[in-house]
N, C-alpha and C positions, 0 to 999 in steps of 0.2 A: 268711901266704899262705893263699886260701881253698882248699878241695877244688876238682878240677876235675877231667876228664876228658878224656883227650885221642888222638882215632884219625887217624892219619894214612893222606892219598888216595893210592893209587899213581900214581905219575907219571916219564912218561918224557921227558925236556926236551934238544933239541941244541941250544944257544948256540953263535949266535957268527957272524959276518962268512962269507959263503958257505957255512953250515950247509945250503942249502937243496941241496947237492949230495949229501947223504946220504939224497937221499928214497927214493932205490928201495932202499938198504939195509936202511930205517925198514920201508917194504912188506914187505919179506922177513921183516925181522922178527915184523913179525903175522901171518906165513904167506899173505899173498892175493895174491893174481893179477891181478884188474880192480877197477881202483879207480874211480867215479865222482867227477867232481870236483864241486865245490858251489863259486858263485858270485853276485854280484849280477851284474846285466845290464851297470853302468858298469868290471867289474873283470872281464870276461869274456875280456881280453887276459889277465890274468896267470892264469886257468884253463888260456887255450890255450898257455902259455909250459910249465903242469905235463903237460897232454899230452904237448907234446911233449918231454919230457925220458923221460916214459914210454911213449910210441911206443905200440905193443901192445897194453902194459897197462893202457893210460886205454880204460876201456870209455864213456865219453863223456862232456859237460859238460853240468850243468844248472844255470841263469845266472841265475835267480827269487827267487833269493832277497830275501825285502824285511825292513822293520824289523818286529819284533814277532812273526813268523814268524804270520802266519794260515794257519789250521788248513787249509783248502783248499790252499795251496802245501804245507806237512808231505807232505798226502795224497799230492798228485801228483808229489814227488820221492820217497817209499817206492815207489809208481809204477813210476817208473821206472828203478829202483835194481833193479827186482826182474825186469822187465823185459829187462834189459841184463844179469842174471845179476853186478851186481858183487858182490862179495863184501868190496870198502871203501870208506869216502867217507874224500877230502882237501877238508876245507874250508880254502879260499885265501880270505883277507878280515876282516872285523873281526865284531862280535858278532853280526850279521844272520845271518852265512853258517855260522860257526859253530854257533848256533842251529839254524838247518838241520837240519847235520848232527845234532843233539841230537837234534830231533825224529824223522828216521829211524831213528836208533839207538834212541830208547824203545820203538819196539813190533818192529824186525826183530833189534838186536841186532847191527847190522852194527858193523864198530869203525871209530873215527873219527881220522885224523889232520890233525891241527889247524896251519896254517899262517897265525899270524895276521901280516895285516898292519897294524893300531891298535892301540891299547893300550886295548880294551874290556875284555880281561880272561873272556872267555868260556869260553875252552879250559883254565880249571884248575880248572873247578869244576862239581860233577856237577846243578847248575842249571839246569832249562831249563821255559821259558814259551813258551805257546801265546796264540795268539787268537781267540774264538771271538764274533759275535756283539755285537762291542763289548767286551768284555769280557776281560783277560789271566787270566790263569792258570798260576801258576808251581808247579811241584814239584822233587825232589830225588830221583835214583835214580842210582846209582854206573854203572847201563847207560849212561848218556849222556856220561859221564867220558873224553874224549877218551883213547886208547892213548897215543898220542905228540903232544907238543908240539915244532915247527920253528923258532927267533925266530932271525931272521937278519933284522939290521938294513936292508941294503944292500935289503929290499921296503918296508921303510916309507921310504926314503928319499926317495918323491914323493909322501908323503902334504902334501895341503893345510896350509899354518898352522893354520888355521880349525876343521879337524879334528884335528889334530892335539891340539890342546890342549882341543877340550871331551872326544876320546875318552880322553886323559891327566887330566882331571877326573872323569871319569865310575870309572875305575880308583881315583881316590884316594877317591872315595865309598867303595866296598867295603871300602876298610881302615879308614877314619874310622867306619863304622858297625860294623865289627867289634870294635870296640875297647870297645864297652859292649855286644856282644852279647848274650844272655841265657846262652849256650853259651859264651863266651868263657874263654880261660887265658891263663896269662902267655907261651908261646910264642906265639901269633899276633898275642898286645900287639908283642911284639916285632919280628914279620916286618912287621906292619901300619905301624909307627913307619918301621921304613927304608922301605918301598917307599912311604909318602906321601914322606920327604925325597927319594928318588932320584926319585922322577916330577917333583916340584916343581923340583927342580934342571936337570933333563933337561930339561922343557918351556919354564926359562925361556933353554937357550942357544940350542934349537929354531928361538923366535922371533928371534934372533938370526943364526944360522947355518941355514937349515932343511935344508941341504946336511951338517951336521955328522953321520958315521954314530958317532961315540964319545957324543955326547950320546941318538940314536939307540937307543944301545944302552942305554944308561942311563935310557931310557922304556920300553925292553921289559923291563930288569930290573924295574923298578918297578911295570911289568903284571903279571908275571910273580907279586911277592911280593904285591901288591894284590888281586891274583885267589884267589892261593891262600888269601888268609884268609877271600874271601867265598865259597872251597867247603869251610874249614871250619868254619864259625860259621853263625848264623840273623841273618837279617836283621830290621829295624826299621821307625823309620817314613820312615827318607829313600826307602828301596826302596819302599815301600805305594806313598805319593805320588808317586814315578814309575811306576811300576807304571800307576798310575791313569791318572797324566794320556797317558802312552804308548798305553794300549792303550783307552783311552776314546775320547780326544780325538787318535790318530794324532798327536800330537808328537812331533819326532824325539826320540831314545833320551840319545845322549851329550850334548846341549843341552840337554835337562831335568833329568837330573842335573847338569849345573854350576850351573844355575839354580838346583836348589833346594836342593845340601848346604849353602851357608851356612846356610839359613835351617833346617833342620830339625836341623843339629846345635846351633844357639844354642837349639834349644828345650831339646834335652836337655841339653844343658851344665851346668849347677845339680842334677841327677841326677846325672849321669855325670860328676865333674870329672877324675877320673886321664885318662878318654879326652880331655878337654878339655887336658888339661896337654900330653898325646903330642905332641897335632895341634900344639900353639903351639911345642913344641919343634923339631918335623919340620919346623918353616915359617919356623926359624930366628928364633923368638922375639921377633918385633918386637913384637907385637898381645897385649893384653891379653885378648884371647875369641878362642876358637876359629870360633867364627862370622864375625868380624871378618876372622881371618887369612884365612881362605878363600875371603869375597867379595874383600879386598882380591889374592889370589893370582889369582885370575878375570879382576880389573880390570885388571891389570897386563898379562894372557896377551891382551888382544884379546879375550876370552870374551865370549858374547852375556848377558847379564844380567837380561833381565826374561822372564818368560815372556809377554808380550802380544808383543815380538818373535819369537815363536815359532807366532802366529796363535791362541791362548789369547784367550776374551774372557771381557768380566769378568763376565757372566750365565755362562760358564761353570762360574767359581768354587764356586757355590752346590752345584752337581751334583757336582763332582769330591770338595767335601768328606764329600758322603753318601755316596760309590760310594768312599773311601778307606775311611771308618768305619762302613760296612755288615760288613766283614770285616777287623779290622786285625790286626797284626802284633803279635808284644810287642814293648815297649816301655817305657824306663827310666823315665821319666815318664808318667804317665797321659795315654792321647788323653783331651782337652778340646774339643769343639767349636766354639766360639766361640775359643779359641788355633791351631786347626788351620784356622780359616776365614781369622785375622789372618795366620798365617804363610803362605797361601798367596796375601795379599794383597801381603805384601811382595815375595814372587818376582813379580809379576807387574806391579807398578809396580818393582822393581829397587832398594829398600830396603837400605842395610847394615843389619845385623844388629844391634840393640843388645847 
């Protein structure tokens, strides 16, 4: 086994079927008083459902939140965070809102309790990306490290199919790409392998049952262990290439990750095969490449498939692949330009993955 290193993130996690009743205890917990809640403008019913459960103590909702989190909204919710004298944010919502709350907490330090409702996987990991200018920009600071995490299945339970399953793809990114991290050890191989099976499992009875809160919870477990490895490993090139195309070209977030893990982990694959073995085992071993398995788990889930379905044009191609490798990521295989141009041709006519 090789040397490795390995520091674990503090984390406070209530599981489980009306967990969401322990919030004002959670608040107590981190000692605060007014909490600010953090929303998208379409989830602003279930901000006002945390109001009022906190009466008093909701010092009031701010519902702006968008994908990518641009730096003008960050501003204007530290704002009014500061403003309103809260002293905590509850981010209620998926990686958008969460995000959010990140970005307030990098420069006030406020703490942040994380109530997700997708399995984006934001809240366990001290990740957090701005937009500025066109341009994303992600860092890592333990400040932004949610206090407490709340998964209580029974709020995902009117999440869209649709969403459901590319924000459940987008989590299995995070473990798939941690699994040949450059930082990586054999505990997060480990977390990483179950939380792709248990998502993979979860989302395919979802589509099934979308009412099922045991398969439900069996996506938040899987967020849950999917996230934790992408808050503790570095990321690669599947993140870059989302990174880019998200915060260049304003494509949605969890539909660009479904789109593009097949195709950037077939690149690595022949580099990385132990990550490659994980993933075909996690996906219950049908597929000979992990690449294959992936697209073919997408295909199966309803997932949107090409990035031109996504409003991506193919003159865009040529820019994304220089605004990827202007600044890239490590990586297990060397970026190639001309292989990073092909494989970004394949997400976007909707290519299996040789």
């Amino acid at each position: 086994m090789a040397n490795f290193t390995y520091t674990g993130l503090p984390a406070r996690v209530i599981f489980g079927k009306g967990s969401l009743q322990q919030l004002e205890a959670e608040i107590d917990r981190l000692g605060s008083r007014r909490a600010l809640i953090l929303s998208t403008p379409e989830q602003r019913s279930q901000a006002e459902r945390i109001a009022d459960i906190l009466g008093s103590r909701a010092a009031g909702i701010f519902d702006k939140a968008v994908m990518h989190v641009p730096i003008e909204t960050a501003r204007e919710a530290r704002a009014v965070a500061e403003k309103l004298g809260a002293d905590c944010a509850i981010a209620i919502g998926g990686g958008s809102t969460t995000g959010l709350g990140k970005a307030i907490a990098l420069d006030s330090g406020l703490p942040i309790l994380a109530i997700p409702t997708t399995y984006a996987g934001s809240e366990m990991t001290p990740v957090y990306g701005l937009t500025e200018n066109g341009i994303k920009k992600t860092g890592r600071d333990i400040r932004v490290l949610p206090k407490t995490v709340i998964y209580d299945p029974e709020l995902s339970a009117t999440l869209p199919i649709d969403m459901s399953v590319t924000s459940g793809m987008n989590a299995i990114a995070h473990a798939a790409e941690g699994l040949y991290a450059q930082d990586g050890n054999p505990v997060m191989s480990l977390v990483a392998e179950e939380g792709i099976r248990a998502m993979s499992e979860g989302l395919g009875r979802i589509i099934q049952t979308p009412e099922d809160l045991d398969a439900r919870a069996d996506c938040l477990y899987g967020a849950w262990l999917c996230s934790t490895v992408l808050g503790n490993v570095g990321m690669a090139l599947h993140h870059k290439l989302c990174h880019t195309l998200g915060g260049s070209f304003n494509l949605p977030h969890a539909a660009t990750h479904t789109i593009v893990l097949p195709h950037a982990i077939a690149y690595n694959a022949e580099a990385a095969p132990d990550a490659a073995k994980r993933i075909i085992r996690a996906l219950g071993g049908k597929s000979e490449s992990a690449g294959g398995a992936l697209y073919d788990l997408a295909k199966s889930l309803g997932a949107p498939m090409t990035l031109k379905s996504l409003g991506l044009t193919e003159a865009d191609l040529d820019r994304a692949t220089d605004i990827a490798l202007a600044n890239p990521y490590w990586n297990p295989r060397p970026i190639e330009r001309d292989a990073i141009r092909h494989l970004l041709q394949n997400a976007y006519e909707g290519n299996r993955p040789a």
